[in-house]
LOZA-293021 format. One record per residue (C-alpha): residue in three letters; x, y, z. Coordinates in Angstrom, 2 decimals. Example, Ala and Ser with C-alpha at 12.3 -4.5 7.8 and 13.67 -1.06 7.14 Angstrom:
# residues 2
[rec ala; [12.30; -4.50; 7.80]]
[rec ser; [13.67; -1.06; 7.14]]
This chain:
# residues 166
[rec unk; [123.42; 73.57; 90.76]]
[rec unk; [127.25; 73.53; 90.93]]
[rec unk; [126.95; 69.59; 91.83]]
[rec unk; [124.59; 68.65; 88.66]]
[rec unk; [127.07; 70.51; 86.29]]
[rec unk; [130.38; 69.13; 88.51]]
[rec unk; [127.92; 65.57; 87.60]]
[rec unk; [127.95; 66.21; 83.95]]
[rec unk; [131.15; 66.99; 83.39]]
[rec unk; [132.54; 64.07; 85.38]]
[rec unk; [129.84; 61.92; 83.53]]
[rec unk; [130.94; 63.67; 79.78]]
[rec unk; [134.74; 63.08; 80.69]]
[rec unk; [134.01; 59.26; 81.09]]
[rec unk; [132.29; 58.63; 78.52]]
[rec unk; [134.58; 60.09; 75.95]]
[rec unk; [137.39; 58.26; 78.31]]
[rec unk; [135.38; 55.01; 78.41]]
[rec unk; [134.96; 55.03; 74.11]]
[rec unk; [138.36; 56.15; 73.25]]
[rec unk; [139.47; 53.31; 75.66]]
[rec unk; [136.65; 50.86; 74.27]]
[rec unk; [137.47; 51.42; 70.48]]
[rec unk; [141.33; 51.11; 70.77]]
[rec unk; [140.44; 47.92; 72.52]]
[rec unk; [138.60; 46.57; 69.83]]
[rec unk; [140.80; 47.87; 67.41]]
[rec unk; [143.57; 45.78; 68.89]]
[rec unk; [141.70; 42.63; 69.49]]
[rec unk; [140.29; 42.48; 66.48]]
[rec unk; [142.42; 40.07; 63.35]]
[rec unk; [142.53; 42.12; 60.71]]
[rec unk; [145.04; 43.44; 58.11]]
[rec unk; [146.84; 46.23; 58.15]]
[rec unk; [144.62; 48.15; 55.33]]
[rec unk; [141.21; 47.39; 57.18]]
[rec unk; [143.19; 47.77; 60.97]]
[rec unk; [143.95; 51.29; 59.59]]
[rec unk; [140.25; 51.78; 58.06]]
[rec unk; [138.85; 50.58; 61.23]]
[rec unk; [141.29; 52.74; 63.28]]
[rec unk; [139.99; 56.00; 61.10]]
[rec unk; [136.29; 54.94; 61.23]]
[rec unk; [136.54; 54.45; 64.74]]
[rec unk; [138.51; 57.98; 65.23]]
[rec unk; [135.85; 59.76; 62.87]]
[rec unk; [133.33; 57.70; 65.30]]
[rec unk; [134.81; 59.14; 68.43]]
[rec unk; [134.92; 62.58; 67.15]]
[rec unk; [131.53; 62.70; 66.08]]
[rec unk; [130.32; 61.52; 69.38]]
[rec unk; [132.55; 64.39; 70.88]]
[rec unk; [131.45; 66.75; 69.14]]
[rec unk; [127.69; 65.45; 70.14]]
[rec unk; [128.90; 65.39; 73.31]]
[rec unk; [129.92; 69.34; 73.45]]
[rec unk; [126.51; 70.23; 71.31]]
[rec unk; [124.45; 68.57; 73.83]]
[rec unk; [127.21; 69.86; 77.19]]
[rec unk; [127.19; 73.62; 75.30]]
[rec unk; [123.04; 73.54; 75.19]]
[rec unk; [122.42; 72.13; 78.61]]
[rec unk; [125.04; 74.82; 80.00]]
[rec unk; [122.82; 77.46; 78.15]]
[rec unk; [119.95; 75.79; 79.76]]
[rec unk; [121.80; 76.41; 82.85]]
[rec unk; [122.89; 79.65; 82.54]]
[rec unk; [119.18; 81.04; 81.25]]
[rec unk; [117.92; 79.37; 84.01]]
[rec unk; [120.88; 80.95; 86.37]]
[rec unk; [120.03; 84.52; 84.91]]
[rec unk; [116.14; 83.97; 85.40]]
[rec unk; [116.50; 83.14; 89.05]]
[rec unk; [119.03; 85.83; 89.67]]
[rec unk; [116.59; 88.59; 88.03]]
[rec unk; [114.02; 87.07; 89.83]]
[rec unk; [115.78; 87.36; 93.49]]
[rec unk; [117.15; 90.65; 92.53]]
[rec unk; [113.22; 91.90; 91.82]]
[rec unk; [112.03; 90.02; 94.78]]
[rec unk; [115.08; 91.80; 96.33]]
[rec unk; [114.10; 95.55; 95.22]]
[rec unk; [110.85; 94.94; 96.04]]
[rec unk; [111.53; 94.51; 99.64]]
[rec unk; [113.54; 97.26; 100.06]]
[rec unk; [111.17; 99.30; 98.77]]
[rec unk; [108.70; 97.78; 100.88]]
[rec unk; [111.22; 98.55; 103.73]]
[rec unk; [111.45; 101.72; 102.83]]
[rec unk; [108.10; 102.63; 102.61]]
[rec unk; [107.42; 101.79; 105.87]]
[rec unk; [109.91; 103.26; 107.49]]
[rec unk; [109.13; 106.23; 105.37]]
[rec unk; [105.57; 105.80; 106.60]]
[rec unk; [107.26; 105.52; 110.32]]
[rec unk; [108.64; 108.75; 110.49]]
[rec unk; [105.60; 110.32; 109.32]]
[rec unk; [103.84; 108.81; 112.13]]
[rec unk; [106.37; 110.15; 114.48]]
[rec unk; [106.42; 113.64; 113.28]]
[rec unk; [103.21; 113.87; 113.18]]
[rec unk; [103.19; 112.54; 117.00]]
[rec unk; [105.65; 114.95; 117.91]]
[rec unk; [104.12; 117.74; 116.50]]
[rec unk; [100.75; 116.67; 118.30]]
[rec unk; [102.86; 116.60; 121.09]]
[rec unk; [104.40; 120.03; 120.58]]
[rec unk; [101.03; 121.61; 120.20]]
[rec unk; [99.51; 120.28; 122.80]]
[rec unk; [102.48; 121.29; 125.01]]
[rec unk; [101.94; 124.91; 123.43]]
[rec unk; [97.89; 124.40; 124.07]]
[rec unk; [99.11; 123.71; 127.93]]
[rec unk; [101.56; 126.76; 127.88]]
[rec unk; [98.80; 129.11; 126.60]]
[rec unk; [96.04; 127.94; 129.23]]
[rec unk; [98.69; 128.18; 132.20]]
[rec unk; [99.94; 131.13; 131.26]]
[rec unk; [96.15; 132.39; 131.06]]
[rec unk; [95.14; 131.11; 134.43]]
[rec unk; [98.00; 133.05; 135.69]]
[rec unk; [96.98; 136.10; 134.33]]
[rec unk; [93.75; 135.62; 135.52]]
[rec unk; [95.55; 134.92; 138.85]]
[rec unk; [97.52; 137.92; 138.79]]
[rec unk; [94.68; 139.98; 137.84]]
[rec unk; [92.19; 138.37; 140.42]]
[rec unk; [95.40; 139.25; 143.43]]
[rec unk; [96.05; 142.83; 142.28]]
[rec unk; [92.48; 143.39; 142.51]]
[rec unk; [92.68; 141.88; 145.88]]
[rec unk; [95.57; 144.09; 147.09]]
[rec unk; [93.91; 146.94; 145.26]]
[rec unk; [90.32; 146.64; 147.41]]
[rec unk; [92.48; 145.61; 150.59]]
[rec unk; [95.12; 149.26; 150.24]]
[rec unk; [91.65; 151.23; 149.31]]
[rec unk; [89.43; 149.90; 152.59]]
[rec unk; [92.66; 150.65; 154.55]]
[rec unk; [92.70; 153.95; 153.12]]
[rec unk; [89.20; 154.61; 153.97]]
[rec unk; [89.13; 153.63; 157.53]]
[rec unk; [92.22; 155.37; 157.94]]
[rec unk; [90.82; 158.34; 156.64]]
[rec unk; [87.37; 157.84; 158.73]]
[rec unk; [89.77; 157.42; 161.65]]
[rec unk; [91.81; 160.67; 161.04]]
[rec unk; [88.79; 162.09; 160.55]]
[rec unk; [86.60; 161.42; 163.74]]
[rec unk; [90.01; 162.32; 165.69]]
[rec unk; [89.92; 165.43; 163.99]]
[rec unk; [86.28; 165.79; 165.13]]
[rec unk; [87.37; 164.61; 168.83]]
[rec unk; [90.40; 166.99; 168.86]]
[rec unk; [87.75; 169.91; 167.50]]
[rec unk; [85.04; 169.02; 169.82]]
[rec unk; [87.80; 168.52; 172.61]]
[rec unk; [89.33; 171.87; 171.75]]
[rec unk; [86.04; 173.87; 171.76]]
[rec unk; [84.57; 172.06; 175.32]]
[rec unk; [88.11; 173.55; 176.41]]
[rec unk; [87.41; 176.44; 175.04]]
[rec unk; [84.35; 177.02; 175.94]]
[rec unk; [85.03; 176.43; 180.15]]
[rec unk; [88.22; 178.48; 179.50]]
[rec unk; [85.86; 181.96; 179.23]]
């Protein structure tokens, strides 16, 4: 864009060069007397302004052209522009949902794992206590069925003795 208008002005600049240049040529060339030299001189001046001025009209509306045109494509890159960051953003919004709703899966199901372990150990615990429990009580009771028949030896041993003593 900068090289068309760098173009036009280059292109403008010559063209007012090239009829100034052009018109004082003729105006010298040309036999005439000094009244019509001067009338041709003024003619060609009022000439050359008019074109100027032309010139600008038509430079000042294709440089609005070009500035609409400038402001239409920058609102249209700076919409194109929010648009994908709010694409962006919704995605990565959308990406950390995802996680934390992984990690929380994650967390729970670590807590699900806790909770069964810690159940199964329980169980554990419970099932080896009840174990130990049986194990102390059938010691106990042969034990006591021990003590006891050596009490009933030591009786019957003590009244045999007894008994042959008289």
């Amino acid at each position: 864009m900068y090289r068309e208008e760098n173009n036009t002005g280059r292109f403008i600049t010559g063209l007012i060069t090239g009829s100034v240049l052009g018109g004082i040529a003729a105006l010298l060339f040309a036999p005439k007397s000094g009244k019509e030299f001067r009338q041709d001189i003024s003619d060609k001046g009022n000439e050359i302004y008019d074109d100027a001025n032309q010139l600008i009209t038509n430079a000042k509306e294709k440089a609005s052209y070009i500035i609409a045109d400038a402001k239409t494509m920058a609102e249209s890159m700076i919409d194109e522009a929010r648009m994908k960051v709010e694409s962006v953003t919704k995605g990565a919004g959308e990406m950390i949902d995802q996680g934390k709703e992984k990690v929380d899966s994650i967390i729970k199901g670590a807590g699900d794992y806790l909770t069964q372990g810690k159940e199964m150990a329980e169980n554990e615990v419970a099932v080896i206590k009840e174990a130990v429990k049986s194990g102390v009580d059938s010691y106990n009771d042969e034990r006591n069925k021990l003590r006891d028949k050596s009490k009933n030896h030591s009786n019957i041993l003590n009244n045999n003795i007894s008994k042959n003593n008289y």
